[in-house]
C-alpha positions in Angstrom: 148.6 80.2 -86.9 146.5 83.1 -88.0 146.0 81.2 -91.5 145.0 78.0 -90.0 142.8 80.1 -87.9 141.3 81.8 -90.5 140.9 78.8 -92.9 139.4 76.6 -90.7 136.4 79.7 -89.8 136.0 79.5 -94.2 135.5 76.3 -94.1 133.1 76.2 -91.1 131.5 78.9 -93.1 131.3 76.6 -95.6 129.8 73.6 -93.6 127.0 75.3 -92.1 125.8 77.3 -95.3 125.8 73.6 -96.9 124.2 72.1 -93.8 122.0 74.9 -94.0 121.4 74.6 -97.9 120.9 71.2 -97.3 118.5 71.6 -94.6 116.6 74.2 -96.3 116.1 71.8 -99.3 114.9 69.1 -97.3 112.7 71.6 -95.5 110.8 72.1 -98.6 110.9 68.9 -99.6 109.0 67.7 -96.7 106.6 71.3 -97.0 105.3 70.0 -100.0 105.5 66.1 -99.6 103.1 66.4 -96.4 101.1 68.8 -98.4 99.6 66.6 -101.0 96.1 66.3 -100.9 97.1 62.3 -100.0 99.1 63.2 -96.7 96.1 65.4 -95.9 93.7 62.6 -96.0 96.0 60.2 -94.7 95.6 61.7 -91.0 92.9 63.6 -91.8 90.0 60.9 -92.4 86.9 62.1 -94.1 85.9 60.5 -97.4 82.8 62.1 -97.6 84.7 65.6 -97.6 87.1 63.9 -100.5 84.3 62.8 -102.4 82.7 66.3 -102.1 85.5 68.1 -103.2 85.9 66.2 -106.3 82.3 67.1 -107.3 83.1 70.7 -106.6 83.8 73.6 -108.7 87.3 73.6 -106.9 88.2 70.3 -108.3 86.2 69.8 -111.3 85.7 72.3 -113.4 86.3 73.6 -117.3 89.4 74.7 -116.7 91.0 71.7 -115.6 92.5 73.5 -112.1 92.4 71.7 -108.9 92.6 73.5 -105.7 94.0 71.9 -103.2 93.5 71.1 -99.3 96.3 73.3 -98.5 95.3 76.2 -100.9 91.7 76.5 -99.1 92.6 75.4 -95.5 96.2 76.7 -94.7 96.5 80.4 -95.4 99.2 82.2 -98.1 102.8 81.2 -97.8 104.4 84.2 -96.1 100.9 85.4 -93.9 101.4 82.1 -91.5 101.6 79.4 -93.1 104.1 77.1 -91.0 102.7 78.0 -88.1 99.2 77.3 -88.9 100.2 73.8 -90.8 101.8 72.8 -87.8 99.1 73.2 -85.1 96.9 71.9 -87.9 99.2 69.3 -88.5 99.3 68.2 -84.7 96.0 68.7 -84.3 95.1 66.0 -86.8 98.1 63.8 -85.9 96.4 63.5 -82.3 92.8 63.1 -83.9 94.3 59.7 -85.8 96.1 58.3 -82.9 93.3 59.4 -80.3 89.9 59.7 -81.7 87.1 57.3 -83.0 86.5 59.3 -86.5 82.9 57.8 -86.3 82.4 59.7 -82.9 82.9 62.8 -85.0 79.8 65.2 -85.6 80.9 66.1 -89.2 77.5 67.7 -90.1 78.4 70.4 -87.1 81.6 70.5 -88.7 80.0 71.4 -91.7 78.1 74.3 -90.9 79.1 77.9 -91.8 80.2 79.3 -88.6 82.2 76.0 -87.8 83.9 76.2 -91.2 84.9 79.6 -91.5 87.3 78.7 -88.3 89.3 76.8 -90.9 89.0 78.1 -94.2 91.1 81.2 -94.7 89.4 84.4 -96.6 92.8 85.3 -97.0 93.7 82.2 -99.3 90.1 83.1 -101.4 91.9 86.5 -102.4 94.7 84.9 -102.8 93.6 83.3 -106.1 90.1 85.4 -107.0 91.9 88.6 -106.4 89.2 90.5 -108.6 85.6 90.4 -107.5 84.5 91.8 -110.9 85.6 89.9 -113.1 84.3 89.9 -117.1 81.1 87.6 -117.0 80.0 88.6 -113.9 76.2 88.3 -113.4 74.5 91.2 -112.6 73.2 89.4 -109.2 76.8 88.7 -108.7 77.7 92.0 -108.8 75.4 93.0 -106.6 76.2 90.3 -104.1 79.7 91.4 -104.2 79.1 94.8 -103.7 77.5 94.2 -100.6 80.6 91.8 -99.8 83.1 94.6 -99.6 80.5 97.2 -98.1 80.1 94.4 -95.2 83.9 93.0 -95.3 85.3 92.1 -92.1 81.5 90.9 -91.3 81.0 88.1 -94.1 83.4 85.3 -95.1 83.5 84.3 -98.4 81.9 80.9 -97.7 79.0 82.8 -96.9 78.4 82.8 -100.0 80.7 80.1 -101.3 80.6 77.2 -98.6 79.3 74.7 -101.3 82.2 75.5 -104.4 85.2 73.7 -102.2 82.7 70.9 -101.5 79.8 70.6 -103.5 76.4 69.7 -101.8 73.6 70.2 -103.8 71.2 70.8 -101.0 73.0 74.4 -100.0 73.8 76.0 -103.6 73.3 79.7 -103.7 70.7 80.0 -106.5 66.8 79.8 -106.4 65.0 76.6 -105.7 62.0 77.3 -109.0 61.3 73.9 -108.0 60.8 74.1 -104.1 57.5 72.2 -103.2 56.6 70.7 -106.2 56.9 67.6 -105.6 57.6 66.5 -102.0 53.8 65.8 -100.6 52.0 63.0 -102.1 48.8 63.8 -102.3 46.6 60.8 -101.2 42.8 61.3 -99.8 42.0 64.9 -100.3 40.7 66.6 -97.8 37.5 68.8 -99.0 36.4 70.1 -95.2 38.3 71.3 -92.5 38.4 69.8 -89.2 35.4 70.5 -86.8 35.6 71.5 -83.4 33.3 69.7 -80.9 33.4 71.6 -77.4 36.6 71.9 -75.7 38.7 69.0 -76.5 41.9 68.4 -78.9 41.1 67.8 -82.4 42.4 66.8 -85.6 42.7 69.6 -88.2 42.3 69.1 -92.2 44.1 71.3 -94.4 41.0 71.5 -97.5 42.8 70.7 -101.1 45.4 68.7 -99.5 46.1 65.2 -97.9 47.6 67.3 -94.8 46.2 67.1 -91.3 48.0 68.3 -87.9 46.8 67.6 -84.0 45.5 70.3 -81.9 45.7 70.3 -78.3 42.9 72.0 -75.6 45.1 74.2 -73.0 42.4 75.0 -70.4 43.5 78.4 -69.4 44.8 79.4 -65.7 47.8 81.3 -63.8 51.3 81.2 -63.4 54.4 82.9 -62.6 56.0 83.8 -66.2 59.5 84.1 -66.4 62.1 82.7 -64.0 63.0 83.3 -60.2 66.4 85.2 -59.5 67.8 82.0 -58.0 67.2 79.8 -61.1 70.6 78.5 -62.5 72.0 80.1 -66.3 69.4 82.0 -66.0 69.2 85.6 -67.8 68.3 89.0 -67.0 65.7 89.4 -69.2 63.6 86.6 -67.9 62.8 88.5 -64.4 61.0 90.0 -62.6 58.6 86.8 -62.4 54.9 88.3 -62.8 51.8 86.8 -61.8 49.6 86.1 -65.1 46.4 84.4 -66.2 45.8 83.2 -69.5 42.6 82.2 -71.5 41.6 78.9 -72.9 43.5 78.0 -76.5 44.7 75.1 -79.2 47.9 74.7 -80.0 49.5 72.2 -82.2 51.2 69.6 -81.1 54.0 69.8 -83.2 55.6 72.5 -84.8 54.1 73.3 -88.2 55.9 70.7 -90.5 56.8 70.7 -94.0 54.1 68.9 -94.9 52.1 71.7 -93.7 54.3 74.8 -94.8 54.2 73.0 -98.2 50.8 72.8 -98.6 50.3 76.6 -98.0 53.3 77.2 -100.5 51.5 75.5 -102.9 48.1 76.7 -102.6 48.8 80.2 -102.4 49.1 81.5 -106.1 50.7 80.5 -109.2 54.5 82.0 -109.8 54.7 85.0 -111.8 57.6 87.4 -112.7 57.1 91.1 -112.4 60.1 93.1 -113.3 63.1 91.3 -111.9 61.0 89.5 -108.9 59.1 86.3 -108.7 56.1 86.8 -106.4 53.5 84.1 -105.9 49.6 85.3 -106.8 46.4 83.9 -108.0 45.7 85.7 -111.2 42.1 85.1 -110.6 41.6 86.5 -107.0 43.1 90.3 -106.7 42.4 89.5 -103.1 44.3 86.4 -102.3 47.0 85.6 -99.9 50.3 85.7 -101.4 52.5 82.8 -100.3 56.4 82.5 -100.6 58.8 83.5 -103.3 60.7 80.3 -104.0 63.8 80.0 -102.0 67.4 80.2 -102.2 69.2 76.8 -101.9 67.3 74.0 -99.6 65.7 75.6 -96.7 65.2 72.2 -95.6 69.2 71.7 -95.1 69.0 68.5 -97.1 67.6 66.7 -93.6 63.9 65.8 -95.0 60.8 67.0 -94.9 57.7 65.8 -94.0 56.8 65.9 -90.8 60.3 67.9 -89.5 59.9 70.8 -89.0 59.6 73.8 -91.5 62.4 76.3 -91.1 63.9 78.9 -92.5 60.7 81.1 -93.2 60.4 84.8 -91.6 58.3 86.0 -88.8 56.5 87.8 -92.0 55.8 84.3 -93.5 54.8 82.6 -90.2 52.2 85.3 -89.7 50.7 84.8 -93.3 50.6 81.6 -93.5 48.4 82.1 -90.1 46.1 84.2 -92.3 46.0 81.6 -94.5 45.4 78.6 -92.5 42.4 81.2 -90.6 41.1 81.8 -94.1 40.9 77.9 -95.2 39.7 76.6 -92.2 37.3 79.0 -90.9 38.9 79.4 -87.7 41.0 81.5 -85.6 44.9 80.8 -86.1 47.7 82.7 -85.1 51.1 82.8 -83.6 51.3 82.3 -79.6 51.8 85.2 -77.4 54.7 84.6 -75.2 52.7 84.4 -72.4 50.6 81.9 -73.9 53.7 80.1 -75.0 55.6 79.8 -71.7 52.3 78.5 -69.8 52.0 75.4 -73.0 55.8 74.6 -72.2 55.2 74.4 -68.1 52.3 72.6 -68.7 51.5 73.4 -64.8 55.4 73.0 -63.5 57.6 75.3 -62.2 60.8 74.2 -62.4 63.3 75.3 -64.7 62.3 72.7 -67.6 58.7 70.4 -67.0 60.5 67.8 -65.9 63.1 67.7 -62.7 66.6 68.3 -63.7 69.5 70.8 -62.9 70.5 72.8 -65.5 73.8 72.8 -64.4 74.5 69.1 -65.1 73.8 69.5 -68.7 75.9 71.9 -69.5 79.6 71.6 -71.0 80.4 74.4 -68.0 82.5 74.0 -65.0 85.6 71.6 -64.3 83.6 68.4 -63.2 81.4 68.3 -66.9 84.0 69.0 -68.5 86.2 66.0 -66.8 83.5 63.7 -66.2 81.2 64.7 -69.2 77.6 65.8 -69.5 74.6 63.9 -67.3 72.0 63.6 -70.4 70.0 60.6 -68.9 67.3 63.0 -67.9 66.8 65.4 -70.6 67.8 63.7 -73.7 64.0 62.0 -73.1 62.5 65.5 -73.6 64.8 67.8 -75.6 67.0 67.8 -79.0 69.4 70.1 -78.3 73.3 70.7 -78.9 74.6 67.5 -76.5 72.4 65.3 -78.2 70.6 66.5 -81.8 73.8 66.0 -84.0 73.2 69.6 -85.4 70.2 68.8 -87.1 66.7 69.0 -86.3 64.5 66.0 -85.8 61.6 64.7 -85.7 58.5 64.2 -83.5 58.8 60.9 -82.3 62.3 62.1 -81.1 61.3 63.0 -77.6 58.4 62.9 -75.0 55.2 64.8 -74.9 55.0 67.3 -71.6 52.4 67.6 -69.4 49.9 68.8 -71.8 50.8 66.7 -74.4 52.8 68.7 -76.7 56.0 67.4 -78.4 59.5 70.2 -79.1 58.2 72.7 -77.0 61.9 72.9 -75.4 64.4 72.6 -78.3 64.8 71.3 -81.9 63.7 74.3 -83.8 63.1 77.9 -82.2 59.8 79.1 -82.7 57.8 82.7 -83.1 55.9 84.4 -80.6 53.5 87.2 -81.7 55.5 89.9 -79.6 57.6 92.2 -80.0 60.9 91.8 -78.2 62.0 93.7 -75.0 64.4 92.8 -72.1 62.7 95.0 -69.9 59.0 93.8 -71.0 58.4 92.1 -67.7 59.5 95.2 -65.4 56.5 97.2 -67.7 53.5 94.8 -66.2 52.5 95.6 -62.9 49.0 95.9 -61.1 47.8 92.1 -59.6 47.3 89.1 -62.1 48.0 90.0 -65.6 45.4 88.9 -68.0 46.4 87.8 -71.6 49.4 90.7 -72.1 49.9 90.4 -75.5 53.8 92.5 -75.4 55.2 96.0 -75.9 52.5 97.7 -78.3 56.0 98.1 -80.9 59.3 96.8 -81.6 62.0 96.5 -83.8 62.4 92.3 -83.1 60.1 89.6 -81.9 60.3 86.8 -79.4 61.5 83.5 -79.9 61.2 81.1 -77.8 62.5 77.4 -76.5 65.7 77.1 -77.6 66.8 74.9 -80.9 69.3 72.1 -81.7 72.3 74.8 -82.1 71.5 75.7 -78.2 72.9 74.6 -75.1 70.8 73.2 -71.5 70.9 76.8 -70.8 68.4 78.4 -73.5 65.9 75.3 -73.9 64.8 76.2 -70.2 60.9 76.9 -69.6 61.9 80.8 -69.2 64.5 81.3 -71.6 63.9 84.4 -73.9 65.9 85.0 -77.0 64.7 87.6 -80.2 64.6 87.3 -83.8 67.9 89.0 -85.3 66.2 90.1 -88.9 70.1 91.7 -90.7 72.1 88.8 -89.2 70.2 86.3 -90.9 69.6 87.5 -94.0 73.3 88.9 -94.6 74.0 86.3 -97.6 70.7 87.1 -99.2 71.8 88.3 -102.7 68.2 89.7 -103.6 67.6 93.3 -103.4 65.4 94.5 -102.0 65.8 91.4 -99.3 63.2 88.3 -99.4 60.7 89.2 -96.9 59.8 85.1 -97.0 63.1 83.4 -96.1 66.2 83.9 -93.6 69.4 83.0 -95.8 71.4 82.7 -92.9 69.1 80.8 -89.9 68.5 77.1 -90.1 66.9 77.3 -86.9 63.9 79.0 -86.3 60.2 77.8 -86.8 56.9 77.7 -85.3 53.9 76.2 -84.0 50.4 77.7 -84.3 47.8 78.3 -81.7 43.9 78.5 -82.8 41.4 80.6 -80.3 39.0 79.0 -78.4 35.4 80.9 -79.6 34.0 80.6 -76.3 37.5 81.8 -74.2 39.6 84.0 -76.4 42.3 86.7 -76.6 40.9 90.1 -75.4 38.0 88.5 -73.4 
């Protein structure tokens, strides 16, 4: 009895380690078969991604390897693999059964902070397991020096988003051919614009086919910042003080390509002194120097013309003011905040210059997120993140506000003149505030109006946010730094403000 026992345990023994063998071999099996680059794509629909890839450096390249979906987006076998191919797996699985794949905003999807959530710096190492490798260039060893002295801070795609799918508008290598060739010079404009009394006016960029609209704000008072019962708002917006502002121009738009190009252009011929290009005029020791020429597209690859320019430095903003003052004969310069926040009311006082809760247009709270966003109101007047499809537009977009400017709220951040503070508003006291012009020093400066990146929240009248100078130049791999472009911001521009002679700043 004991034998039969003892048999029949060997050969249940037996069973399951075949069962098991058997299991196990069909366990790979299906692994592999459902990791093909086909499967992938099969539930996963995006041909533009396919196509990209097979132009990159991951798929075609001299040595004939091609890196797979799985290698990039799944991390090693052994550090989570299954687990992460199966909420990956289910994830996509619901997306084909579910979802409209023309509904989905792959351009988001195909930013940096978006695709470092599913690209694993672990699977880089995996295969490039030596940043210094033989052939290296010496800006690539630089670049990767800084890597590992700011690892756990930058992903690899910082650096690398474009080599597992090529895009020739984001490579990491200087643009010598930026602004060339994108305005088309038509009637050139010898004379600038003239200013006739207080009234808007067209202004002509000289030695260029460029001309831009400015508007007359007549000056007056308001309460700047936001009341402690506005909705989202923050801290740093209060306490509300009582100021009064002089008479100004500002530009309708935000300075546009068109207009950022022409200063690039006319601001020096590119020369190369030691291991840095710098823009000068060899015949003028006292010229302006414009821009170095930029890494990659600052553009994005969405156009020029009249979208807005973005990408450049507070630094940059601030010449090219000096610039366009020097050209034109006038007075240009970057708005104070004050004078910024009074252009966007344009005499309201709510928390945008049209009626609307910002509440409702937020992705906050169970009934939006059930019933979805209420954009009838504001999608008239702002580009922002419910409705700009992660990409900045351009001026025909949206509404003018009450003074007739266009963006003020949204699309592209802009530059104030003032240093940033959260506490700046607690410093003014004393009756009406006349002109305040900021703290007297800083590390940052104010930004203002929210972009296309930002939710209802931060496109409000009062929203203040700062310029974050090391954050958005981490991937630069110059050193020193470019003082002219952010690496890492696709968001930030500006708009220009020209004093009125008979009612300016300091009156």
């Amino acid at each position: 009895m004991r034998r039969k026992s003892t048999k029949f345990g060997r050969l249940l023994f037996l069973a399951g380690v075949v069962v098991a063998s058997v299991a196990i071999f069909l366990g790979n099996k299906a692994v592999s078969a459902t990791s093909s680059d086909e499967f992938c794509a099969s539930c996963h629909i995006h041909p533009h991604s396919t196509q990209s890839w097979k132009l990159s450096t991951h798929h075609d390249n001299k040595r004939g390897i091609h890196v797979h979906c799985v290698d990039c987006h799944l991390p090693p076998h052994g550090e989570g693999y299954l687990v992460e191919k199966t909420r990956t797996g289910l994830r996509d699985l619901y997306g084909k059964i579910f979802q409209d794949p023309e509904s989905f905003n792959w351009e988001e999807k195909s930013q940096i902070e978006y695709a470092k959530n599913h690209s694993f710096e672990a699977s880089c190492k995996h295969c490039h397991q030596n940043n210094f490798p033989l052939g290296l260039t010496a800006e690539g060893r630089e670049a990767h020096l800084y890597y590992e002295k700011k690892e756990g801070e930058l992903h690899c795609i910082n650096c690398h988003i474009t080599v597992g799918h090529h895009d020739p508008d984001r490579m990491h290598a200087q643009n010598m051919d930026f602004g060339t060739t994108e305005v088309v010079e038509t009637e050139i404009y010898t004379e600038p614009g003239v200013i006739t009394g207080f009234n808007n006016f067209t202004e002509y960029i000289p030695g260029s086919s460029v001309s831009f609209e400015m508007v007359a704000i007549p000056g007056g008072t308001f309460q700047l910042g936001s009341p402690e019962n506005e909705p989202l708002r923050s801290e740093d917006e209060g306490p509300q003080v009582e100021v009064s502002v002089t008479s100004f121009f500002m530009a309708k738009i935000e300075v546009s390509w068109d207009e950022y190009l022409a200063f690039f252009k006319q601001t020096g011929s590119l020369i190369k002194t030691t291991d840095t290009y710098v823009n000068v005029d060899p015949g003028d020791v006292d010229a302006i120097s414009g821009p170095t020429p930029p890494y990659g597209a600052p553009d994005q690859g969405w156009g020029k013309g009249k979208m807005p320019a973005i990408t450049m430095t507070h630094h940059a903003a601030e010449v090219y003011c000096q610039w366009l003052s020097e050209i034109t004969g006038k007075s240009y310069r970057l708005p104070t905040e004050a004078e910024w926040e009074y252009a966007a009311r344009g005499g309201t006082t709510t928390p945008y210059f049209f009626e609307g809760d910002p509440r409702r247009y937020v992705k906050k709270g169970i009934r939006n997120k059930l019933f979805g966003v209420d954009t009838t109101g504001i999608n008239s007047y702002i580009s922002y993140s419910e409705n700009s499809r992660a990409r900045y537009a351009g001026p025909d977009r949206v509404k003018e506000n009450p003074f007739g400017l266009i963006n003020m709220l949204g699309n592209v951040v802009e530059f104030c003149s003032d240093w940033y503070s959260a506490g700046a508003y607690s410093q003014y006291s004393g009756g009406i505030l006349s002109n305040p012009t900021g703290p007297a020093s800083g590390e940052e400066h104010v930004i203002r109006g929210g972009s296309f990146v930002d939710g209802a929240d931060q496109v409000r009248c009062a929203s203040r946010d700062f310029t974050k100078t090391e954050p958005w130049m981490m991937t630069d791999p110059q050193i020193p730094k470019s003082v002219w472009w952010y690496s890492d911001c696709m968001y930030v521009g500006f708009r220009v403000v020209c004093e009125n002679s008979e009612s300016s700043i300091g009156e």
